[in-house]
C-alpha angles and dihedrals in degrees: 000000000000123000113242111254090005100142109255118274104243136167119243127250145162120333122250084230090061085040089073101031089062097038074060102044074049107052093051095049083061095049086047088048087051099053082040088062095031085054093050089051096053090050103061083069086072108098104242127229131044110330132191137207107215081248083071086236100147114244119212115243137226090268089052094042089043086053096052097042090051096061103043085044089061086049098045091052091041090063083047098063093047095044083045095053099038095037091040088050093049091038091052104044075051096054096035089047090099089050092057092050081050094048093046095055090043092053087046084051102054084041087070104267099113082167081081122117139178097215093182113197125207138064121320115270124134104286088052089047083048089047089047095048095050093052089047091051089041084054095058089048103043087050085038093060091029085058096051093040083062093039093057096041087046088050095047099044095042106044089043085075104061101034073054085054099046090042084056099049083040087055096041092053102040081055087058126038106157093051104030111107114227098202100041085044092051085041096060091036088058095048089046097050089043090060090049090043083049101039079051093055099045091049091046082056092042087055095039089055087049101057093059126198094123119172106238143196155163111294146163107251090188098056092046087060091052090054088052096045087051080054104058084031094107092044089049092057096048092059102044087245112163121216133220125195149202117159114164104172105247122168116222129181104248141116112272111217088056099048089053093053093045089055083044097059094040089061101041093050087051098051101038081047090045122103115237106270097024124125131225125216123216121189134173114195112189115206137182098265101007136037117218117217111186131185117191126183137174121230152110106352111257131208103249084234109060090049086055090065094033085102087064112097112262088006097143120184125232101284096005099101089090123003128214087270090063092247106148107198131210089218092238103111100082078041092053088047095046086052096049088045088058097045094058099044084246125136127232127184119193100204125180120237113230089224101047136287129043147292112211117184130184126188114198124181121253 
């Protein structure tokens, strides 16, 4: 029975390189055979028998010209067929260079180097549009394993922590059951269970957005922001959090559900770390060629550089880990919004305000 994905057992046969040689070698002994024929034709047009120049000089006839053209034509078609064979040989290896490169970097990456790249120089022509499209499509590959390589070290390093957590209630309780507390003890387990059900969701989104391939189309950016900002509407007013607005109408080229989400993420992170009383200020610029959506908050005063890193997954800044309103993040929603940026050839920058909080900015093409 065959492996799956075992490469097909085949004979071997003629090269490719010899292929063409041949086809050649070919290609010129009909050409000889053309001018052979071509030659014989013009030569019926020669008067047969003795002839004579007044002179009395002897000319030689059709049969003596047909003689002489015969031989050296032999010997003619004899040198095409080895110019063919050999030229055709040193003209092929020269043409299928490129392919072996391909083939090369396609064996290496079988082999488990998916870093490997073709990276075939010279003019365009087919086999560098063939060489291109393999190292595009080694690139997503290559993004696409490295992505679920993360998303299965993320997962396991972050959801070990709260089954710890609940194994440990679990324990304690079970230790002592005459002063343990039930409902305290299913209350923390709950809490507990919701952040892992919660950190799971956010990585299956964090590996969904990864893998590429979204559906998009034309959207208001402007009127997703507005469904967002509805959404954080009741949290905002809890903590005394203000609202600024500018909202023009502008249409990008996006996937919707994303790009609500990503507008949804921006606004939550700016109000729960946020301090009570603070604003947040939401702003959507249209362009010519790109559309700005920019979310600004105040809040605790951040070092420039760990903003910088807060788009890594379970980056968490200095005091960030749980706010004043008891929200405990996973550190995945400026993840989450990076991800949706680059998948949509967009550009974000995560900037530090000198007077506390951050200024998040997000370019998306129209």
């Amino acid at each position: 029975m065959p492996v799956t994905g075992a490469a097909p057992s085949r004979e071997r046969g003629l090269s490719l390189q010899a292929k063409l040689a041949l086809s050649y070698a070919g290609f010129l002994i009909v050409a000889g055979i053309a001018l052979f024929v071509v030659g014989f034709l013009l030569l019926r047009y020669v008067p047969d028998g003795n002839l004579y120049r007044p002179t009395g000089e002897y000319v030689p006839n059709r049969g003596d010209l047909i003689d002489v053209f015969v031989k050296y034509a032999w010997w003619a078609m004899a040198g095409l067929i080895v110019i063919g064979l050999i030229g055709g040989w040193v003209l092929a290896g020269l043409v299928l260079r490129p392919l072996g490169r391909i083939a090369d970097a396609a064996r290496r990456v079988r082999d488990g180097r998916f870093d490997q790249r073709v990276a075939l120089p010279g003019r365009r022509d087919e086999l560098t549009d063939l060489a291109d499209a393999l190292d595009t499509m080694l690139d997503r590959v290559e993004h696409t394993i490295a992505e679920e390589r993360r998303f299965a070290a993320n997962a396991s390093h972050e959801l070990r922590t709260p089954h710890a957590i609940i194994r440990t209630m679990v324990e304690v309780g079970q230790a002592d059951p005459t002063g343990r507390d039930v409902d305290v003890l299913l209350q923390r387990i709950g809490s507990t269970n919701d952040r892992a059900i919660a950190t799971t969701e956010a990585l299956l989104t964090l590996a969904r957005v990864g893998r590429g391939g979204l559906s998009i189309e034309a959207i208001d950016l402007a009127a997703l922001a507005s469904v967002a900002l509805e959404d954080v509407q009741a949290e905002a007013e809890a903590r005394s959090i203000r609202g600024q607005v500018s909202l023009p109408s502008v249409e990008v080229t996006a996937n919707r559900a994303l790009i609500g989400q990503l507008a949804a993420n921006l606004l939550h992170n700016a109000i729960v770390h946020n301090e009570p009383g603070g604003w947040v200020r939401l702003t959507v610029t249209p362009g010519d060629r790109w559309a700005a959506l920019t979310v600004e908050n105040s809040g605790p005063v951040l070092d420039p550089a760990v903003a910088a890193t807060l788009t890594e997954p379970f980056v968490r800044g200095a005091g960030r880990t749980r706010t004043e309103s008891g929200h405990q993040g996973a550190g995945l929603g400026l993840a989450i919004v990076a991800s949706i940026v680059r998948a949509h050839d967009g550009a974000l920058e995560v900037t530090a305000r000198p007077e506390g909080g951050l200024l998040v900015h997000v370019v998306l093409p129209r």
